[in-house]
C-alpha angles and dihedrals in degrees: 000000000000131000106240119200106221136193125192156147129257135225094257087044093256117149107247116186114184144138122265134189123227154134089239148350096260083060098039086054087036084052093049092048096054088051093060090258125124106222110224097164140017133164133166121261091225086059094051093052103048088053095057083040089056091042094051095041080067099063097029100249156115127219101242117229102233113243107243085048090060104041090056085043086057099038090056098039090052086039086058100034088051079059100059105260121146119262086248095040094055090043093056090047099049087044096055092046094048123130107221120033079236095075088030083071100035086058107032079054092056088047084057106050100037085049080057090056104264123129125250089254088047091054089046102050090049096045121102098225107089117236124172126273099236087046091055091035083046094056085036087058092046093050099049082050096052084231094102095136088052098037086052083045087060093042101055086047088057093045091051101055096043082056100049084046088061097045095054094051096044091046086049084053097042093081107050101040077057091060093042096057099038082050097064089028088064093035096066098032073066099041099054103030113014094046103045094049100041089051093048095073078068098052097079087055126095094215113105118252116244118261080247098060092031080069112045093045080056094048080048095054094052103055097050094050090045107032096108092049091044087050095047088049089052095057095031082061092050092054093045090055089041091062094031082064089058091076126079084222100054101037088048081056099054098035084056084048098056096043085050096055123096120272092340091071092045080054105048098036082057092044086050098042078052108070097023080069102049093044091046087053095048091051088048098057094037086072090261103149108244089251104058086031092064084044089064101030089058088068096066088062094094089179100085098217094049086049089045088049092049083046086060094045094055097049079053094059094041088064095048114277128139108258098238084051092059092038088049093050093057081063094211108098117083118253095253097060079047093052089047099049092056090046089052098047101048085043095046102234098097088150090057096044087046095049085049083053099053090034083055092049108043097054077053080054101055096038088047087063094044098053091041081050095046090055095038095063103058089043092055087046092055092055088049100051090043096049092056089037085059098038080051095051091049091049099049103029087082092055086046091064089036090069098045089062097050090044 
């Protein structure tokens, strides 16, 4: 049977949009009449598909299945599948009661190939949405296992956390990006229409400006000759960063440059450790043999030199090395991760002591930002108030002499 995408009228003459399932339109129409609906437009889910897929493959690229959609995709597949509904069955469920048409198609594509006989991984590999390669080896594993609703189960557990991770990293930023912007919006408000209007007052008077004020009429100046041009070389910066990214070289340039800085690069080599971990330890316990599981796993390192490092780690096991020696030879994992790998591997539970280590680093992860956040206010605070408090000593020392004249 195929998933066909309908559109019809009530009978009230209300708009329903919904997913049908069905052996052919005639049937599909047939189905919604009988239903009490007025089709006014249907059209097969595989055709819809192919056509986003024709559409990405010219650009050369997949429309990408937000996290969060996924992670509660995954949670209620594996729920249904834990109660005994067929694999089919749990994806047209999830798919009717789906949130965005986005994930309506994903999953209605993925009903559609697994009720032709394809696997889920199979579905996955050959579906135009882009999710990511551990998530589709991860299924495959589960499937080849016969443990696919535990395997999804771990994998949602695993989605989940990445994702609160990232909330709570983005919400600690929030703040002070805020700051940041309504600073230097204020800052230049003042600049090109406070400034100019308040000094002028001072221009008709034969007494000679501070050096203070002096400056800052002249910064003033400056900004408004030149604001458009400011404004074009900004974005003109920001496109020609855009497009630099674009190439391994210089991305590799600025990614070394990040993990070499002070504090931030502390903070993004954990995050990334991280979930490498926690990816690697999912693999792991999914039935993925360690060497393809360390290939995957390597893609979810977005920093090129850490991917490049984990690239390195894997050709060393390949040729035979433990896997905490050749962890322990990119020199980039704590010692910690390193003392709990060993430990795994001589235990034999590498994909628990993997999963400790990811669960250890990313609670450093989210302190860590708490703490970077905590001292960043009250610095950003500090410039702001000394910028005004300049802006405000340029503006009144002239009055101030001023007074002193008079007086």
């Amino acid at each position: 049977m195929a998933v066909f995408e309908y559109k019809a009228l009530t009978q009230q003459g209300k708009t329903q949009k919904g997913l049908l399932e069905g052996d052919s339109e005639r049937q599909v129409r047939q189905a919604l009449r009988d239903k009490g609906l007025t089709p006014l437009q249907l059209k097969a889910v595989d055709k819809a598909v192919n056509k986003a897929q024709s559409k990405t493959e010219g650009v050369w690229l997949k429309r990408s299945i937000s996290i969060a959609d996924l992670s509660l995709a995954t949670r209620q597949i594996s729920t249904l599948l834990e109660a005994g509904m067929p694999l089919t069955q749990a994806l047209k469920g999830v798919a009717s009661q789906a949130e965005t048409r986005l994930m309506q198609r994903f999953l209605a594509s993925l009903h559609s190939k697994v009720s032709q006989g394809y696997s889920l991984a199979q579905a996955l590999s050959q579906s135009p949405y882009a999710v990511g390669e551990d998530y589709r080896a991860t299924i495959h594993a589960g499937e080849e296992s016969g443990h696919l609703e535990a395997v999804l189960s771990r994998l949602a557990d695993t989605i989940e956390q990445q994702e609160r991770l990232r909330k709570k990293v983005q919400s600690a930023l929030i703040y002070p990006v805020l700051m940041v912007v309504v600073a230097i919006v204020i800052v230049f408000f003042l600049m090109v229409y406070v400034v100019p209007k308040v000094v002028s007052v001072f221009d008709n008077m034969s007494q000679t400006l501070p050096p203070l004020t002096q400056g800052l009429l002249s910064t003033s100046e400056f900004v408004q000759a030149h604001a458009l041009a400011m404004l074009a070389g900004l974005v003109g910066f920001l496109v020609l960063f855009k497009l630099l990214m674009r190439n391994d070289k210089w991305r590799y340039r600025w990614h070394a440059l990040l993990l070499h800085t002070p504090v931030l690069g502390k903070f993004l080599i954990y995050g990334a450790v991280a979930k490498w971990s926690r990816t690697l330890g999912v693999l792991v316990a999914s039935g993925v043999p360690l060497k393809s599981a360390l290939h995957i796993s390597s893609q979810v390192m977005t920093h090129l030199p850490l991917r490049q490092n984990i690239l390195a780690l894997e050709e060393d096991v390949r040729k035979g090395l433990a896997l905490s020696q050749a962890m322990q030879n990119t020199r980039i994992f704590p010692a910690l991760l390193l003392n709990l790998v060993q430990t795994g591997e001589n235990s034999g539970q590498l994909d628990a002591m993997l999963l400790k280590g990811a669960s250890h680093y990313e609670y450093h992860v989210e302190t860590s930002s708490a703490t970077l956040v905590s001292l960043l206010e009250p610095l950003l605070i500090i410039i702001m108030g000394g910028v005004v408090l300049t802006i405000v000593l340029a503006i009144m020392l002239p009055i101030f002499e001023m007074n002193q004249m008079l007086g």
